[in-house]
Backbone of each chain as ProteinMPNN parsed JSONL, in Angstrom:
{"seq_chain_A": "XXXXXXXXXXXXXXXXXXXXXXXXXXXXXXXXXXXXXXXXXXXXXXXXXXXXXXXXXXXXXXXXXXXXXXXXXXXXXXXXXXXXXXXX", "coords_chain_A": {"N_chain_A": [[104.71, 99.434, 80.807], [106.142, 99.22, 83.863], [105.595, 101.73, 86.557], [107.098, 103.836, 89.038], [107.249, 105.615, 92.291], [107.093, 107.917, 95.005], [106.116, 107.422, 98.047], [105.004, 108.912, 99.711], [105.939, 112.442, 100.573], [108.421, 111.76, 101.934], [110.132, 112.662, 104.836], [113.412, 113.814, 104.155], [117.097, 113.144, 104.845], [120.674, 113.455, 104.588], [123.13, 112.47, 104.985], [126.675, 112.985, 104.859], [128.217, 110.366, 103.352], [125.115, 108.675, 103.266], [121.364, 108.049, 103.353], [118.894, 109.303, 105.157], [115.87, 108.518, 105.756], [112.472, 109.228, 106.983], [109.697, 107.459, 107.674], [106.913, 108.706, 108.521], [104.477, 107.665, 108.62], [104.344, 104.978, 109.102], [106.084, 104.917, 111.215], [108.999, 104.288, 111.234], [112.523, 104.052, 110.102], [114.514, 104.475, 107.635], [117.677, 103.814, 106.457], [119.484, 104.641, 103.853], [121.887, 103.853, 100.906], [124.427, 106.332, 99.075], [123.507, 105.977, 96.614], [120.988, 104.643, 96.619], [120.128, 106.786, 97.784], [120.157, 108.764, 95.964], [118.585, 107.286, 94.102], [116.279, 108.013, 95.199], [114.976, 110.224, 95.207], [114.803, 110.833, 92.452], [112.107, 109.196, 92.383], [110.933, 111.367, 92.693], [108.908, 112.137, 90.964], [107.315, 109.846, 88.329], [108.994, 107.047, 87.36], [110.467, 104.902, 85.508], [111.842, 101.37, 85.554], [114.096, 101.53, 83.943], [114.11, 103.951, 83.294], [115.318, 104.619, 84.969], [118.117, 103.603, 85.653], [119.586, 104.305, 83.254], [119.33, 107.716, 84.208], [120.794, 106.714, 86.813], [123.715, 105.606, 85.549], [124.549, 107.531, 83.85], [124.882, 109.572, 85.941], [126.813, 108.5, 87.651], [127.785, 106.78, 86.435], [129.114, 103.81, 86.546], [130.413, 101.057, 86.369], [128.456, 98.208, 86.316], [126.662, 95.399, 85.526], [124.629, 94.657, 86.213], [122.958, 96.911, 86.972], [120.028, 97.013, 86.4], [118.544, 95.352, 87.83], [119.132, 95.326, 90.234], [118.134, 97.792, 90.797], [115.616, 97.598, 90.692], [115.151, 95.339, 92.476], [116.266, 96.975, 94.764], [113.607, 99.062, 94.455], [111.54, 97.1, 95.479], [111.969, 96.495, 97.727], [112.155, 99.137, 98.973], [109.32, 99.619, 98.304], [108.026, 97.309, 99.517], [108.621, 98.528, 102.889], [107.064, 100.406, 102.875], [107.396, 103.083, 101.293], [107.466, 103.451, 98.777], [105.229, 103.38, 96.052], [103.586, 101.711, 93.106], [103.027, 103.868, 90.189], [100.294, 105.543, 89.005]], "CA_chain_A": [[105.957, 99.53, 81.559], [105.896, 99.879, 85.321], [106.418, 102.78, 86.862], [107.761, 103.996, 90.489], [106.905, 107.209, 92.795], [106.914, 107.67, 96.428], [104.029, 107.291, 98.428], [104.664, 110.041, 99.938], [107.257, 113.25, 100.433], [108.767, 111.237, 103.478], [111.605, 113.567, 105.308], [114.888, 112.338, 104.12], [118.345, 113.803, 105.809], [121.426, 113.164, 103.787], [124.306, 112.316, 106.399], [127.662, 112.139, 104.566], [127.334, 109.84, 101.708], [123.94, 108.323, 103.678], [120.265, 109.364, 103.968], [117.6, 108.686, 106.277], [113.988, 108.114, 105.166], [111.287, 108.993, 108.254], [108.613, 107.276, 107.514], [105.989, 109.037, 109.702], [102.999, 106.935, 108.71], [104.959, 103.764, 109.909], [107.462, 105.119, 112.496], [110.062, 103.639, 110.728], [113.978, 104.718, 109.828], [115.24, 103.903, 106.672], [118.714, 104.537, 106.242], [120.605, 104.251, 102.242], [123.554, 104.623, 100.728], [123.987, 107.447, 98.643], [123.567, 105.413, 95.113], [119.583, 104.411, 97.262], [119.332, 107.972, 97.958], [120.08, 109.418, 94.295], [117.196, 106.996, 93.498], [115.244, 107.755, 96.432], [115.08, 111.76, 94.761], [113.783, 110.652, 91.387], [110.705, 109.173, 92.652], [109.504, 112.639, 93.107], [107.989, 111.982, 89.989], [107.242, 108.855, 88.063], [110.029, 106.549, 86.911], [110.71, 103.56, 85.3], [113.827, 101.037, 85.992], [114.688, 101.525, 82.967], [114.855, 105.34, 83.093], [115.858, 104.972, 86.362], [118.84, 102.574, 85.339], [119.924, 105.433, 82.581], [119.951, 108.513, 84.967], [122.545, 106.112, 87.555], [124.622, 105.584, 84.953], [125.179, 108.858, 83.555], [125.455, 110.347, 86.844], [127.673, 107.455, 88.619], [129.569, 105.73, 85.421], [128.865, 102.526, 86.864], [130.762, 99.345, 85.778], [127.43, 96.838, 86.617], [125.931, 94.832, 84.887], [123.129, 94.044, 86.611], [122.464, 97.755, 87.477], [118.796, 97.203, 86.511], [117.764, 94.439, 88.375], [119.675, 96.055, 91.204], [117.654, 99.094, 91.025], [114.235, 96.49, 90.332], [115.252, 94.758, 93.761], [115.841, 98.139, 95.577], [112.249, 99.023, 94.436], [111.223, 96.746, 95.736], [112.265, 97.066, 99.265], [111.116, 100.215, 99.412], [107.562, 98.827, 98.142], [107.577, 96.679, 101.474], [108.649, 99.087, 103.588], [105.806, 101.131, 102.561], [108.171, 104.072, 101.135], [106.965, 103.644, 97.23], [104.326, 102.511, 95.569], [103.481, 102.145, 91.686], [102.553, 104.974, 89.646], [98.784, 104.799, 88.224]], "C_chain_A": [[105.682, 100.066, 82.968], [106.599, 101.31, 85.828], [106.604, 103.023, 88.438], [107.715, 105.568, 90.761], [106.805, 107.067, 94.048], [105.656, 107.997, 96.732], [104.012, 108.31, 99.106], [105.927, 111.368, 100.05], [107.916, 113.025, 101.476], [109.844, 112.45, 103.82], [112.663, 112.623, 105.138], [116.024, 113.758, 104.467], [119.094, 113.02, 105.088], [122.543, 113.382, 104.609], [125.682, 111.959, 105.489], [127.144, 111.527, 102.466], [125.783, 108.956, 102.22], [122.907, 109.309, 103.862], [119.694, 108.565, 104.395], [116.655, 109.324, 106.105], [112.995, 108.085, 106.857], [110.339, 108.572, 107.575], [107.42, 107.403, 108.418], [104.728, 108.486, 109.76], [103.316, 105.627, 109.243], [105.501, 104.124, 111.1], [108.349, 104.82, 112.167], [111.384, 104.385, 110.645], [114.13, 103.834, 109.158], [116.631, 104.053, 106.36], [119.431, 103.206, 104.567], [121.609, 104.6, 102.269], [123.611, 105.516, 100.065], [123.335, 107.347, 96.936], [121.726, 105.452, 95.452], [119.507, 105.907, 97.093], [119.199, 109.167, 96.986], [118.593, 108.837, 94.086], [116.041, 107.16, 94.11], [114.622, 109.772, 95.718], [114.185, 111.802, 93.189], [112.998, 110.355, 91.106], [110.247, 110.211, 93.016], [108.124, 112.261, 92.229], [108.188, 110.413, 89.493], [108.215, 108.229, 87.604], [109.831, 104.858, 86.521], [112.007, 103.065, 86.012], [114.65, 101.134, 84.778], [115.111, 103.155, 82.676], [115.906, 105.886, 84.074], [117.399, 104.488, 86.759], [119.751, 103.381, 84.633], [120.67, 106.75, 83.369], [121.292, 107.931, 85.897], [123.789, 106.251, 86.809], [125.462, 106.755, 84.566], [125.961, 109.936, 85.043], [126.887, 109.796, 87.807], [128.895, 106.647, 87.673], [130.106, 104.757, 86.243], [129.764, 101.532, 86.395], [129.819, 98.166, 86.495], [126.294, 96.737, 85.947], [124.774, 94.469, 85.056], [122.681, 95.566, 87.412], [120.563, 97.664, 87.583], [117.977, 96.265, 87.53], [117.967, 94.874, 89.856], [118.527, 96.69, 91.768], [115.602, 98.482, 91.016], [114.538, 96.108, 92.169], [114.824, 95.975, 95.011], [114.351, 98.749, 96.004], [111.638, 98.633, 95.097], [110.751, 96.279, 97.305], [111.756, 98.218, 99.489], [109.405, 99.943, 99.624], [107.387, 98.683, 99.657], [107.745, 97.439, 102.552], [107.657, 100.338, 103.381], [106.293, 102.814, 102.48], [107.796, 104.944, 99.332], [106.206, 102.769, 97.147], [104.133, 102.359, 93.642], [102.979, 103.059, 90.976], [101.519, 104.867, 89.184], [98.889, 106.169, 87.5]], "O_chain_A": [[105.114, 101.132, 83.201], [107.705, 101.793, 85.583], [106.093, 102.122, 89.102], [107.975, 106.485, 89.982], [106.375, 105.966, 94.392], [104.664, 108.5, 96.204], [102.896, 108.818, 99.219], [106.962, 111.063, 99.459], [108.143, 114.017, 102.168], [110.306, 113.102, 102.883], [112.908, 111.482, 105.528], [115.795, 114.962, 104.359], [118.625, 111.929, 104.765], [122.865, 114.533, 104.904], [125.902, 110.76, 105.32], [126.54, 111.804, 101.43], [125.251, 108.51, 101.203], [122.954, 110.49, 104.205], [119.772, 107.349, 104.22], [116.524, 110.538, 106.254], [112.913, 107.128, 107.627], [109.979, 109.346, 106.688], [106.946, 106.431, 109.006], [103.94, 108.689, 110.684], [102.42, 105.124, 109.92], [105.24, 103.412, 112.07], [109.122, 105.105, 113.082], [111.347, 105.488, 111.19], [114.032, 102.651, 109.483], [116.563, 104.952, 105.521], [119.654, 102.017, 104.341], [122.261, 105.295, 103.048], [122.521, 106.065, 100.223], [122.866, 108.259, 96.254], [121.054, 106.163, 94.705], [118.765, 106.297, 96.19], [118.482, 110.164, 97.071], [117.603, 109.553, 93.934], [114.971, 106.654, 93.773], [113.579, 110.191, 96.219], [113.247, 112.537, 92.88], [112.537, 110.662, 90.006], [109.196, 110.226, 93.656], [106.937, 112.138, 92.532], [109.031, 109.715, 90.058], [108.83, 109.156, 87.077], [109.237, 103.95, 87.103], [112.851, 103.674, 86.67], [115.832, 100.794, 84.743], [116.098, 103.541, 82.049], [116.738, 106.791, 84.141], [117.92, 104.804, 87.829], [120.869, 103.389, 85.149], [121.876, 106.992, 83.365], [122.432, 108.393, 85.846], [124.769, 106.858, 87.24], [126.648, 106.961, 84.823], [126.971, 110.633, 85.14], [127.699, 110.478, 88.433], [130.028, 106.199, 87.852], [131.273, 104.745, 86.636], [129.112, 101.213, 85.401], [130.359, 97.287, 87.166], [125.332, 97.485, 85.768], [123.985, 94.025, 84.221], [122.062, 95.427, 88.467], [119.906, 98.101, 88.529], [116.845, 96.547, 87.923], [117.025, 94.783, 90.642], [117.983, 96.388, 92.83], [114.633, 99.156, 91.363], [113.971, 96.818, 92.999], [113.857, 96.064, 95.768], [113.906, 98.926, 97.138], [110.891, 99.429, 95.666], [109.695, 95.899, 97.811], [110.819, 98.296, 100.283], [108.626, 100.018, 100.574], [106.932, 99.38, 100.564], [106.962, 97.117, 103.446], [107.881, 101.295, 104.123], [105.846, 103.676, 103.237], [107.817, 106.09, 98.884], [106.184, 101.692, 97.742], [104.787, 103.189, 93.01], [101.815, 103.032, 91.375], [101.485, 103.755, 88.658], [98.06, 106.481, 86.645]]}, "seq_chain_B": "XXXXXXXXXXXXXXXXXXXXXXXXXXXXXXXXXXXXXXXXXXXXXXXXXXXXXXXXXXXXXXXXXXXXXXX", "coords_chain_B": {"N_chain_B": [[121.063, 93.139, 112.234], [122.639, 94.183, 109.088], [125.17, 95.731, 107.649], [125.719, 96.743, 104.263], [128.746, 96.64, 101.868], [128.557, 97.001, 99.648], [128.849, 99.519, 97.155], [127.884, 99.559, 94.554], [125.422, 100.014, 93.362], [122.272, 100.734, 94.661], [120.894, 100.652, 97.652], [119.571, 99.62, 100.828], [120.589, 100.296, 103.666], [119.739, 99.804, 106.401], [116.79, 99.416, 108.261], [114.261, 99.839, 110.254], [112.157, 100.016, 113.184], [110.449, 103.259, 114.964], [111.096, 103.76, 118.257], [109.468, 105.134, 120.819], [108.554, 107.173, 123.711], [105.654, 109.015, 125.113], [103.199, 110.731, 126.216], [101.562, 109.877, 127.885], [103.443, 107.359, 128.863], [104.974, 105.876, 131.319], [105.806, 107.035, 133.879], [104.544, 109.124, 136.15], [104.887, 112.732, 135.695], [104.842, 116.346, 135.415], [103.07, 117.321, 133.961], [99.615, 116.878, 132.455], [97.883, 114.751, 134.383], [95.55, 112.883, 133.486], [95.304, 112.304, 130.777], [93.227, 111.89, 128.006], [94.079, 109.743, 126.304], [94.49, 106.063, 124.895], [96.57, 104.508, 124.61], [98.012, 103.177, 126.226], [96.556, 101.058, 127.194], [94.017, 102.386, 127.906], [95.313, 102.585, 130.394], [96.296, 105.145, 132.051], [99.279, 106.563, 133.506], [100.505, 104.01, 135.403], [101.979, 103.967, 138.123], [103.01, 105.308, 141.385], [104.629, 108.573, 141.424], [108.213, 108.159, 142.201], [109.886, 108.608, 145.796], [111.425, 108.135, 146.912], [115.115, 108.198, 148.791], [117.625, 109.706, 146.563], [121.051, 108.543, 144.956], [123.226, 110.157, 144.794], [124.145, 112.023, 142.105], [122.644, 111.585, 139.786], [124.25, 110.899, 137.583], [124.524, 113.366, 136.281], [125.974, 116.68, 135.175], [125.366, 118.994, 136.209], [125.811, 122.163, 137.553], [123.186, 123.624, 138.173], [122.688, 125.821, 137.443], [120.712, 127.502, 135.704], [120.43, 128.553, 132.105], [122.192, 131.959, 130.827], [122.978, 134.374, 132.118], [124.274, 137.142, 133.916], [125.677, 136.711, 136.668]], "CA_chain_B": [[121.136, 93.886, 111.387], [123.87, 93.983, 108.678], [125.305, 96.497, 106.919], [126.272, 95.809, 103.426], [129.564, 97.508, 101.932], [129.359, 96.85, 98.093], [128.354, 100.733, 96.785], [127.792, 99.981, 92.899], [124.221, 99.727, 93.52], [121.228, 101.102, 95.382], [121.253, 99.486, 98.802], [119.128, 99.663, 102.001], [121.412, 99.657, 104.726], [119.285, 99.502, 107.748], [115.266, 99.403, 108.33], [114.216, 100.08, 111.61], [110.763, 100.845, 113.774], [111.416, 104.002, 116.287], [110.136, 103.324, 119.652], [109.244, 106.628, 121.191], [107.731, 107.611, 124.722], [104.548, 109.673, 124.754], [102.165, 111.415, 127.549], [100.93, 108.44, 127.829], [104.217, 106.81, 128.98], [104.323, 105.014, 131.651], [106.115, 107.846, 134.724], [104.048, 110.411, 136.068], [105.127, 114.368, 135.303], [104.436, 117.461, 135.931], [102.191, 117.876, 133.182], [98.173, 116.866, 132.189], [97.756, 113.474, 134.307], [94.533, 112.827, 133.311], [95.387, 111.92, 129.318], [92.569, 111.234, 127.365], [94.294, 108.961, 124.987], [94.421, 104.871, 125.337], [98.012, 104.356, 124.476], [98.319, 102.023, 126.87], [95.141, 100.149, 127.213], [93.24, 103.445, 128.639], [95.503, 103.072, 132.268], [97.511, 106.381, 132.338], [100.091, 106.503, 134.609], [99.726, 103.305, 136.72], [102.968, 104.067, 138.784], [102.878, 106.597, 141.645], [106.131, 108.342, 141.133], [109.31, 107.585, 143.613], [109.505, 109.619, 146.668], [112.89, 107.743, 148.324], [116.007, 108.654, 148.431], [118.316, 109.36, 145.468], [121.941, 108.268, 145.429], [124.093, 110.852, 143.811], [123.272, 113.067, 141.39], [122.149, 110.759, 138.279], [125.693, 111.025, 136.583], [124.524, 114.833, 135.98], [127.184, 117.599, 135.303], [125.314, 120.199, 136.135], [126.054, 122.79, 138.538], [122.073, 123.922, 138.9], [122.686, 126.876, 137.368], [120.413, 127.333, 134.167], [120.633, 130.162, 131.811], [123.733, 132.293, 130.884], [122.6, 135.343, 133.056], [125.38, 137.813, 135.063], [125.39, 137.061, 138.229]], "C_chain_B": [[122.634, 94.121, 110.862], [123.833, 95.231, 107.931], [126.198, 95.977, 105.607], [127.643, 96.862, 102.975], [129.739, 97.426, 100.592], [128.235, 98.373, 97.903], [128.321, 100.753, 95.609], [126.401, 99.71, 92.421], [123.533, 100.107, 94.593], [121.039, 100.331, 96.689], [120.208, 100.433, 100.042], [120.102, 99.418, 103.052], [120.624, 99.315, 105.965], [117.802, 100.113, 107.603], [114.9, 98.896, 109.988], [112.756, 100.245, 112.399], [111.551, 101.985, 114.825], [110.424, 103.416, 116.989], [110.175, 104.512, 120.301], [108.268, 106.385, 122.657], [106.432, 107.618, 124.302], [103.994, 110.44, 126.181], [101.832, 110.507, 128.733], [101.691, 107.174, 128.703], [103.77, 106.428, 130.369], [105.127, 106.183, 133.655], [105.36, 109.317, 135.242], [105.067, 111.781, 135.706], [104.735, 115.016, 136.045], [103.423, 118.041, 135.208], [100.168, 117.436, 133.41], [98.25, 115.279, 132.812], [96.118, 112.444, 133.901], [94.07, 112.839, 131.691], [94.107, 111.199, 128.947], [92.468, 110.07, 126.911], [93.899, 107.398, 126.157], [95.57, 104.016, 125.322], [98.601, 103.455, 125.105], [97.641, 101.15, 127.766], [94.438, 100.757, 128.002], [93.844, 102.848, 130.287], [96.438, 104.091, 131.788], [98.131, 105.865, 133.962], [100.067, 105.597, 135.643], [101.011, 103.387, 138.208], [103.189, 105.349, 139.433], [104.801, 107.041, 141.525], [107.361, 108.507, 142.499], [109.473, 109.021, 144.206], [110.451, 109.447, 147.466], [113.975, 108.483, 148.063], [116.488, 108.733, 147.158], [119.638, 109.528, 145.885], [122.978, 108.932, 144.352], [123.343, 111.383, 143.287], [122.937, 113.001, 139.971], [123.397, 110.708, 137.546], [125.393, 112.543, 136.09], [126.213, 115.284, 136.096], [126.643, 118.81, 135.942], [125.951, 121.043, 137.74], [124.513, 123.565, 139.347], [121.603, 125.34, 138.653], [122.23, 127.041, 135.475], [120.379, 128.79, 133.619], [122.083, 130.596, 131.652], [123.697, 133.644, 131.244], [123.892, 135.841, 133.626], [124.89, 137.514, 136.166], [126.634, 137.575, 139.031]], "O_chain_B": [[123.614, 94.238, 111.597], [122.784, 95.778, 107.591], [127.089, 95.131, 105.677], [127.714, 97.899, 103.634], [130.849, 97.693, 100.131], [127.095, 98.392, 98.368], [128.666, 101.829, 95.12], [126.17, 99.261, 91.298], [124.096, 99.867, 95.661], [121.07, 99.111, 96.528], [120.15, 101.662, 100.084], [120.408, 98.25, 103.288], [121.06, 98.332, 106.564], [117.6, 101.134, 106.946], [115.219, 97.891, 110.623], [112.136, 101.009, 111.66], [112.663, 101.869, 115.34], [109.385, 102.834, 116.677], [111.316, 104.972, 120.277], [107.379, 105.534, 122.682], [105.919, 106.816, 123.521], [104.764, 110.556, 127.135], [101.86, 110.506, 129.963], [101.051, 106.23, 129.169], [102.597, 106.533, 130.729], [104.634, 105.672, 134.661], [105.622, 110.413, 134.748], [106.216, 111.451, 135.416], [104.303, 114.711, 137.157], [102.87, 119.074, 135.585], [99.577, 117.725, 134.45], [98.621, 114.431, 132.0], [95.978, 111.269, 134.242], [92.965, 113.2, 131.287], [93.845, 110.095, 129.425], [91.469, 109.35, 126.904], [93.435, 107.33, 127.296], [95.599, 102.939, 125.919], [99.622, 102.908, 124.688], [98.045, 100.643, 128.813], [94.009, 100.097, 128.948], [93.062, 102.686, 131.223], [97.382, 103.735, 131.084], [97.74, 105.232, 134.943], [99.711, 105.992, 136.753], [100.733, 102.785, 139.245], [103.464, 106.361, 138.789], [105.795, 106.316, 141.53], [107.114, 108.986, 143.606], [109.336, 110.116, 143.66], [110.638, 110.119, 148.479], [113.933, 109.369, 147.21], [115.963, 107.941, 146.375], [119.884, 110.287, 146.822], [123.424, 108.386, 143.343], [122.144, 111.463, 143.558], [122.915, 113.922, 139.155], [123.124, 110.194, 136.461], [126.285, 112.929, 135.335], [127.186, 114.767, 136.644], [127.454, 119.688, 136.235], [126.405, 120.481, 138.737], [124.47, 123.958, 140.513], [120.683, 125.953, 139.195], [122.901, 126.848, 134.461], [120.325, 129.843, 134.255], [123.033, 129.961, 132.109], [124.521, 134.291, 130.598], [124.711, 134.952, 133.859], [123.837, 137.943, 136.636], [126.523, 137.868, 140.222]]}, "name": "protein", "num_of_chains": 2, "seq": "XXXXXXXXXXXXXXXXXXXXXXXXXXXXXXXXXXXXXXXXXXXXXXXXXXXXXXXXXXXXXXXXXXXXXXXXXXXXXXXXXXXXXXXXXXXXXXXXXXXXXXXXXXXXXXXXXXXXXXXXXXXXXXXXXXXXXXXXXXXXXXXXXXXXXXXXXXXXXXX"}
């Protein structure tokens, strides 16, 4: 089962219901919404999407159905933006 | 760049590069002109800096008076 962790402890700023991700090894600005930046907190440590899919729910009481693939996609964006990487 | 507005899901709103100065930049100072670095294909400063008139007072507010000193 894959897992998910940031690549590094980027500085994130929580504006409102938004946060903003420095990525100081890119230069970059990431900015989420606050649902991104719940999940952006539980990559401290390792995570699945499936655990990661669980915690949303409980904390957010969601009505979506496609929360996981959601939260799979999100991942995934981060990935490319060189924010997370996979857990070894 | 779009911003999206559905919130029942994890979302990137905006991904960005910064673009930032440096020493390096491209206006002399008052500081070190003689930068090591290569930042901008090893020429520091290729622009001597302006010496003409200026017309007004940049849109400034100030009054010239720094500090919150008694006088």
């Amino acid at each position: 089962m894959t897992q998910y962790i940031k690549k590094r402890n980027y500085e994130a700023v929580q504006l409102d219901d938004q946060w903003i991700i420095l990525n100081t090894d890119q230069f970059t600005v990431t900015k989420l919404n606050d649902l991104g930046g719940y999940c952006w907190t539980l990559l401290d440590s390792p995570q699945t999407v499936e655990r990661m899919t669980q915690l949303v729910e409980e904390k957010y009481h969601l009505d979506n159905n496609f929360l996981s693939s959601n939260i799979e996609e999100f991942l995934q964006e981060l990935i490319e933006y060189g924010l997370v990487q996979h857990a070894v | 760049m779009t911003i999206k507005l559905n919130d029942n899901r994890p979302m990137v709103l905006e991904h960005q590069v910064i673009r930032f100065e440096t020493a390096q930049s491209w206006n002399k100072g008052k500081g070190n002109l003689n930068h090591p670095g290569t930042g901008n294909g090893g020429i520091n400063y290729p622009n001597d800096p302006y010496t003409g008139p200026h017309k007004g007072n940049g849109g400034g507010n100030s009054n010239g008076n720094n500090g919150n000193g008694n006088n």
